[in-house]
C-alpha positions as CSV (number, residue, x, y, z in Angstrom):
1,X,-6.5,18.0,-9.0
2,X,-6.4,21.5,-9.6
3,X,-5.8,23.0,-6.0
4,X,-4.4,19.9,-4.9
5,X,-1.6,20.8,-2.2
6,X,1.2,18.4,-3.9
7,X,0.6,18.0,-7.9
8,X,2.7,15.7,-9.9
9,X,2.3,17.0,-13.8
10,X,2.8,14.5,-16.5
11,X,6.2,13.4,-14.9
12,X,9.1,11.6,-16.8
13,X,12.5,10.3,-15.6
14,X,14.3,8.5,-18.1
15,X,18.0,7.0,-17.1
16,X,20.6,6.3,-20.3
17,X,17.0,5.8,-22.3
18,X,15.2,3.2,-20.0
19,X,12.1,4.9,-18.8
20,X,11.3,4.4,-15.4
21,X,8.2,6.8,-14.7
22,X,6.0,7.5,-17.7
23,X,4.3,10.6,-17.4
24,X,2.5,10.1,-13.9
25,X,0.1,13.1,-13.1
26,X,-1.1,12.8,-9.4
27,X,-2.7,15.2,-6.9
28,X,-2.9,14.9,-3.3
29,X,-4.6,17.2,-0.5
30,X,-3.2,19.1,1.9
31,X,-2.7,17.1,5.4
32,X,-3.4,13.9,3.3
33,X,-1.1,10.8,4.0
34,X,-0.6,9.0,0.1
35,X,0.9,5.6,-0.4
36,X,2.9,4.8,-3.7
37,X,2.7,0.9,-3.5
38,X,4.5,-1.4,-6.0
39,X,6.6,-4.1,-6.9
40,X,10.5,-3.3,-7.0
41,X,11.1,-1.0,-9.9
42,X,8.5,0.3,-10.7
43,X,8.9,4.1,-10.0
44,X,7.9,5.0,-7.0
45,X,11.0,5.0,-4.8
46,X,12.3,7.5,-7.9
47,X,8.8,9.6,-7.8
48,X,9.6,10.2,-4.1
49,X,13.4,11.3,-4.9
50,X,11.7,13.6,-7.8
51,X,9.6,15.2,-5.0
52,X,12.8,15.6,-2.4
53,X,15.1,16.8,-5.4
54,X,17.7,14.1,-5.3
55,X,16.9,13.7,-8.7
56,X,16.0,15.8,-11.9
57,X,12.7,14.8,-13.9
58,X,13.4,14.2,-17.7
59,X,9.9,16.0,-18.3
60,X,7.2,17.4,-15.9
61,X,6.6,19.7,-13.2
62,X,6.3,19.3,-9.4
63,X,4.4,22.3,-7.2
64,X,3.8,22.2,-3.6
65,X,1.3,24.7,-3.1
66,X,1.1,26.7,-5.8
67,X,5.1,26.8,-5.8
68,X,7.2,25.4,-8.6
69,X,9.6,23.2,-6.8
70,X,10.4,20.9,-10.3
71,X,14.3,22.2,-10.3
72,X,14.8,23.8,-6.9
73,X,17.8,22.4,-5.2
74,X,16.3,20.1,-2.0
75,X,17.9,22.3,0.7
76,X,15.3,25.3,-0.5
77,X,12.0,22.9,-1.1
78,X,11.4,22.6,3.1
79,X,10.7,19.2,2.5
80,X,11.3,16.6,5.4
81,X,12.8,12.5,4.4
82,X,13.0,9.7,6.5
83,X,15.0,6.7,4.5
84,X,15.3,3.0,4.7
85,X,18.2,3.0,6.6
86,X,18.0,5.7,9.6
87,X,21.3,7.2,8.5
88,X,21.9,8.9,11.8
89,X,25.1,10.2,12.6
90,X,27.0,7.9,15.0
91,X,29.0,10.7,16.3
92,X,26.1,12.8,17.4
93,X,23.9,12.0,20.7
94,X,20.0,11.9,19.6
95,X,19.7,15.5,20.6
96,X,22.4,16.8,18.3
97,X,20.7,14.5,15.6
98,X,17.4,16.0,16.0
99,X,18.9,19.3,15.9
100,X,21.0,18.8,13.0
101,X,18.5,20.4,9.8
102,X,17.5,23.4,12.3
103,X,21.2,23.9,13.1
104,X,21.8,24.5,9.4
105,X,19.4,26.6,9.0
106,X,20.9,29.0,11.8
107,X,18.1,28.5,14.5
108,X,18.9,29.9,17.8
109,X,19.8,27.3,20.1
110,X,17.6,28.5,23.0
111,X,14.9,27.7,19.7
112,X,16.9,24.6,19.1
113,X,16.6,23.3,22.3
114,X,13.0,23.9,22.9
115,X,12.0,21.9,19.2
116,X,13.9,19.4,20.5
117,X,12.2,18.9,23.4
118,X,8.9,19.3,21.4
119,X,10.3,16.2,19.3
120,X,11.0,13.6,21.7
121,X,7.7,14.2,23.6
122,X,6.4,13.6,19.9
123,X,8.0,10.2,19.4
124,X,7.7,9.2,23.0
125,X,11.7,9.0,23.3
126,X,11.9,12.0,26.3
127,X,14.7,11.5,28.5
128,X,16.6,9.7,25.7
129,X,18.7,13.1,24.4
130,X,21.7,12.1,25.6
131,X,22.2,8.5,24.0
132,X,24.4,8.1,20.8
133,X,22.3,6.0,17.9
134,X,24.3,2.5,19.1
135,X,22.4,2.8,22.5
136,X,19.2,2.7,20.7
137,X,16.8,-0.2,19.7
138,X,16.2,0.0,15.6
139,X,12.1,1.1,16.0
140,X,13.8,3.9,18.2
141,X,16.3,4.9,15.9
142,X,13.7,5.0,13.4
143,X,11.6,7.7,15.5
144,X,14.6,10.0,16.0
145,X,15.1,9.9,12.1
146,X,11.6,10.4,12.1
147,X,11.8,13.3,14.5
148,X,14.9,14.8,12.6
149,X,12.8,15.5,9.5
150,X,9.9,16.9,11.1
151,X,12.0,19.3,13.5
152,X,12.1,22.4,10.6
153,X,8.6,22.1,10.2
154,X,8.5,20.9,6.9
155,X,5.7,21.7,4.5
156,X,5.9,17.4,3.3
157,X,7.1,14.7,4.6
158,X,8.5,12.0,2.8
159,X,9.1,8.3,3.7
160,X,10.9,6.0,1.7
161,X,10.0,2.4,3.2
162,X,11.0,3.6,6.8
163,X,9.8,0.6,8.1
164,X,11.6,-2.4,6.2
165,X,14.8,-3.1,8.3
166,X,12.5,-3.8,11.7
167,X,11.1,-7.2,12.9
168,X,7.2,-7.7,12.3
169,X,6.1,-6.6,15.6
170,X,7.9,-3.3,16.0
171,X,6.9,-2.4,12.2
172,X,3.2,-2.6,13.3
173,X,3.9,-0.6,16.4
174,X,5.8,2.0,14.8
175,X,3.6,2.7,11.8
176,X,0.6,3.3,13.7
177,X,2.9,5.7,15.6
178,X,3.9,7.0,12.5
179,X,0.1,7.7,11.6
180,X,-0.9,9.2,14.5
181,X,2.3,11.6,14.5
182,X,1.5,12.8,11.0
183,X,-2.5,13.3,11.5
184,X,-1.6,15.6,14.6
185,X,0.6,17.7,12.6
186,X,-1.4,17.4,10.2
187,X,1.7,17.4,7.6
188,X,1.1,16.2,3.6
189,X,3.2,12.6,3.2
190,X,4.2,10.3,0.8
191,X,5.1,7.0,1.9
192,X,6.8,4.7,-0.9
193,X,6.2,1.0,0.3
194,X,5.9,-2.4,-1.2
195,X,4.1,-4.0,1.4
196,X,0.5,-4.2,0.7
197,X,-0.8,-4.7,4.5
198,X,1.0,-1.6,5.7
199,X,-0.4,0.9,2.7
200,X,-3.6,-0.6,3.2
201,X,-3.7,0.2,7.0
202,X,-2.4,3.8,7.1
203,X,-3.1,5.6,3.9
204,X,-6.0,8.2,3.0
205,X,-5.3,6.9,-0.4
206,X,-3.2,4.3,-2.6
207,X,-1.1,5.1,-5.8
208,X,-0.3,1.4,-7.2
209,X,2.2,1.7,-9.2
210,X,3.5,-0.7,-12.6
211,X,6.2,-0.6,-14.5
212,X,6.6,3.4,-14.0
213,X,2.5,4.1,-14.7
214,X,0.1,4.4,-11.9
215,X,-2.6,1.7,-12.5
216,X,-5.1,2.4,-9.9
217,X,-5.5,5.8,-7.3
218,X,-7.6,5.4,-4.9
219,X,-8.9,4.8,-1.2
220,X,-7.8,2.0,0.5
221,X,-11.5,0.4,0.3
222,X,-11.4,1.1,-3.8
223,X,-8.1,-0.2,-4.4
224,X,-9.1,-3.6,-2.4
225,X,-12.8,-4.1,-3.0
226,X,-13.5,-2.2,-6.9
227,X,-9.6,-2.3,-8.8
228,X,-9.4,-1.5,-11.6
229,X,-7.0,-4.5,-13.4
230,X,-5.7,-7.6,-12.8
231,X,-2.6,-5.9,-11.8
232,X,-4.0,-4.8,-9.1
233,X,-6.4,-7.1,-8.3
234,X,-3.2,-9.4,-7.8
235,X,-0.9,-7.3,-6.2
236,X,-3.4,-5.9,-3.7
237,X,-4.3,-9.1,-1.4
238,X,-4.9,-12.9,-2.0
239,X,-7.2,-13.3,-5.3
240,X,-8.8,-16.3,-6.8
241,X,-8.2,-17.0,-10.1
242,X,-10.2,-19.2,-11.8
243,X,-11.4,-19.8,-15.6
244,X,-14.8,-20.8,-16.8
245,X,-16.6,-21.8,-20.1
246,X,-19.0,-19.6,-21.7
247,X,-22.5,-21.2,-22.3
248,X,-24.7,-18.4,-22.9
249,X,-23.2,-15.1,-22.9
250,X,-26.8,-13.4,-23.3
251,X,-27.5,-15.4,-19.9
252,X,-24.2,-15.1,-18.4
253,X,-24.0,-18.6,-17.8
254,X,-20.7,-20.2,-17.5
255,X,-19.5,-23.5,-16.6
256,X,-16.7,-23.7,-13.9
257,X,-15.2,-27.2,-13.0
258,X,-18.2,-29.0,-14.8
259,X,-20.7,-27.1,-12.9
260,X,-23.2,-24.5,-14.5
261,X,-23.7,-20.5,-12.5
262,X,-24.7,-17.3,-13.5
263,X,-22.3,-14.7,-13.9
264,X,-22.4,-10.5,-14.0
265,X,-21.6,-8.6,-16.8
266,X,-19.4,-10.9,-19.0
267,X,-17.4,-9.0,-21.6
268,X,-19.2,-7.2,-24.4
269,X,-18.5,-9.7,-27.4
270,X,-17.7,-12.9,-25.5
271,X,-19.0,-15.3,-27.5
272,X,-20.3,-19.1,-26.3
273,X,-17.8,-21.8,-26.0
274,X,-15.0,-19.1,-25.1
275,X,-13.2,-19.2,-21.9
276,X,-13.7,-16.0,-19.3
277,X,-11.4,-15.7,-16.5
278,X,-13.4,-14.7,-13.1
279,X,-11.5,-13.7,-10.0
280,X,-13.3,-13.5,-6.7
281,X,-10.9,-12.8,-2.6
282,X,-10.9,-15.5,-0.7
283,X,-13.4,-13.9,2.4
284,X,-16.0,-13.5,-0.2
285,X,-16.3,-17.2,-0.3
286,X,-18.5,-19.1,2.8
287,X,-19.3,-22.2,3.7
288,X,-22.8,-24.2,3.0
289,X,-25.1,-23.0,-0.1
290,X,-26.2,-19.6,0.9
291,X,-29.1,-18.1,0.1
292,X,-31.3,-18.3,-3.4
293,X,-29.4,-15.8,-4.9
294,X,-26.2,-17.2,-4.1
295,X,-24.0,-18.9,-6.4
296,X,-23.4,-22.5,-5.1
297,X,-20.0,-24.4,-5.8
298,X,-19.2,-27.8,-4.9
299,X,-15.5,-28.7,-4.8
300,X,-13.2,-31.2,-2.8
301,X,-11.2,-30.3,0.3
302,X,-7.3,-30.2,-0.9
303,X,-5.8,-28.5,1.7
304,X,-6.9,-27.1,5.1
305,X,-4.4,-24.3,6.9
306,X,-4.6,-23.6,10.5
307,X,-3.7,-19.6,10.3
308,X,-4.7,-18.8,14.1
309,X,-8.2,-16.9,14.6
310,X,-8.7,-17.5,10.2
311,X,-8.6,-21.1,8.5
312,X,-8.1,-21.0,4.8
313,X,-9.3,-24.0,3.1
314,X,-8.3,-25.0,-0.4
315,X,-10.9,-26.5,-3.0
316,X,-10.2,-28.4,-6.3
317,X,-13.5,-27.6,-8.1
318,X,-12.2,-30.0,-11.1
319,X,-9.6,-27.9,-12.8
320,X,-10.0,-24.7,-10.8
321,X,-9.1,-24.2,-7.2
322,X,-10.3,-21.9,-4.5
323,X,-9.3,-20.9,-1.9
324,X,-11.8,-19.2,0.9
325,X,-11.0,-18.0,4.3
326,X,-13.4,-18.7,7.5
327,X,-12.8,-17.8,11.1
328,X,-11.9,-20.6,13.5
329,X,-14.7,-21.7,15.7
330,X,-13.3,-23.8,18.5
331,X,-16.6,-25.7,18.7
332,X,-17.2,-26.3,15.1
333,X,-13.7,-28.3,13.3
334,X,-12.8,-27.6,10.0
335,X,-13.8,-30.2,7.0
336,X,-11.6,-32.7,6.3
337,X,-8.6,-33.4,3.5
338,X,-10.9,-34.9,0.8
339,X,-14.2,-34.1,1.9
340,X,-17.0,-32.6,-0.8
341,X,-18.2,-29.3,0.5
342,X,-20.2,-26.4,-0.6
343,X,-19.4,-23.1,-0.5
344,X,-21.1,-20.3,-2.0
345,X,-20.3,-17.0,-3.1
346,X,-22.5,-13.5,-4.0
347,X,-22.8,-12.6,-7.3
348,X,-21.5,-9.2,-6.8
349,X,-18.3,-10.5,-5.5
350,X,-17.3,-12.1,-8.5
351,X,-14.7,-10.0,-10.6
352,X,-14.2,-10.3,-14.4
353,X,-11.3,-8.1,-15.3
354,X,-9.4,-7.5,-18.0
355,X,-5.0,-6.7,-18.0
């Protein structure tokens, strides 16, 4: 962390006493792209406007390559921001909006004109100069917003959940845009979402954020496949949740729904006849018994969802339920509401965490 490019030192923001970011220290690498992912309210929209300077830490320190930027107004931190809402002006063609930050800074217009150019090539909108904001489509307002920011060459760029006003489609389109944009410049971003799919698909790494701490840092496969709570075992994708009886916790046999397996690495001091909570995604989860290793389940169809290429199947394994996802094979249907099935599961997969 100590020559990271963007460092976030034990950072505090506090508003009329209610603290809302509790001494987060993060480091990220130069030309990295960094999601903060969370639930509303819990800090990261306010970590970002830390970083921008639209607002003043309580405590901490902020440095962008070496540089103290903690109480630097934002007009001298060269950072770039893309917001929620594009908050173009209406009164300026998309030329003029591009130009706007490079404008202020007094940049020749012959220099202008050329970043310009430069910019809409960028965001595939060349030819579109001319057109006010109300001519445009809202994924291509988005990219002049987009294009805005990153016309002064900015040493980060900062996105505040640029992509939550568009339809599902475009927001797929636009991030991979988005991505591919910021690994050719190679410029260090943030990106504050609370959608789970879209950090997972763009990010070098995840900051899930709770309640103003950071509870897990990680790459994407981490965060997903190894986290670190229940927090974010929950937050991050569809979990299983299911709770078992301790038998022998030297074995680590438990009993789930009546039926006896063998568990990893219970908790040190479970004792027999306790209850254990095990989580497990629903793709680790397959059809028929497996192999020897395997742990084998039997439960009752209670549900059966059609989701396209995936099926998800719901199980009542006699107080517990589980669901598992299998890909739709047109030549092979689905089992049937009410049916007894086995499914079976690798003992790896299975997940005993704590808070």
């Amino acid at each position: 962390m100590a020559d990271a490019y963007l460092r976030i030192e034990n950072l505090v923001k506090a508003f009329s006493g209610n603290v809302v970011v509790k001494g987060v220290d993060l480091g990220f690498d130069k030309g990295e792209f960094v999601s903060l992912l969370g639930p509303s309210g819990c800090g990261k929209t306010t970590i970002l406007r830390m970083i921008a300077g639209f607002e003043r830490p309580t405590s901490g320190k902020i440095t962008v390559d070496g540089r103290d930027i903690t109480h630097l107004a934002p007009s001298q931190r060269n950072i770039g921001m893309v917001f929620q809402a594009y908050a173009l002006f209406p009164n300026m063609n998309v030329a003029n909006n591009i130009a706007f930050g490079l404008k202020v800074k007094g940049v020749p217009a012959e220099e202008r004109n050329a970043r310009v150019t430069e910019m809409l090539r960028l965001i595939g909108l060349t030819g579109y100069e001319k057109r006010f904001p109300y001519e445009l489509s809202g994924g291509q307002q988005q990219r002049v917003a987009l294009a805005r920011a990153l016309a002064p060459r900015p040493r980060l760029l900062l996105l505040d959940e640029p992509l939550s006003a568009l339809d599902a489609k475009i927001r797929v389109s636009l991030r991979g845009e988005i991505r591919a944009i910021q690994r050719d410049l190679g410029i260090t971003t943030v990106f504050v979402t609370h959608d789970q799919e879209e950090a997972l698909s763009i990010s070098d790494r995840i900051v899930v954020m709770n309640a103003g701490s950071v509870e897990q840092f990680g790459q994407p496969f981490e965060i997903y496949n190894r986290p670190t709570s229940k927090f974010v075992a929950t937050f991050v994708g569809t979990l299983n949740t299911l709770t078992a009886k301790i038998i022998d916790s030297a074995a680590g046999t438990v009993s789930l729904g009546g039926q006896t397996i063998t568990v990893p690495a219970l908790p040190k001091g479970a004792s027999n006849g306790s209850e254990v909570g095990l989580t497990l995604r629903p793709e680790t989860v397959r059809l028929g018994p497996g192999s020897g290793s395997d742990l084998a389940l039997q439960g009752t169809v209670a549900s059966v969802d059609f989701l396209g290429s995936v099926i998800r199947l719901k199980l009542d394994l006699g107080g517990n339920s589980i669901s598992l996802d299998t890909f739709n094979d047109r030549r092979t249907p689905p089992p049937a509401l009410g049916e007894t099935i086995t499914v079976s599961i690798a003992p790896g997969d299975v997940l005993i965490l704590g808070e």
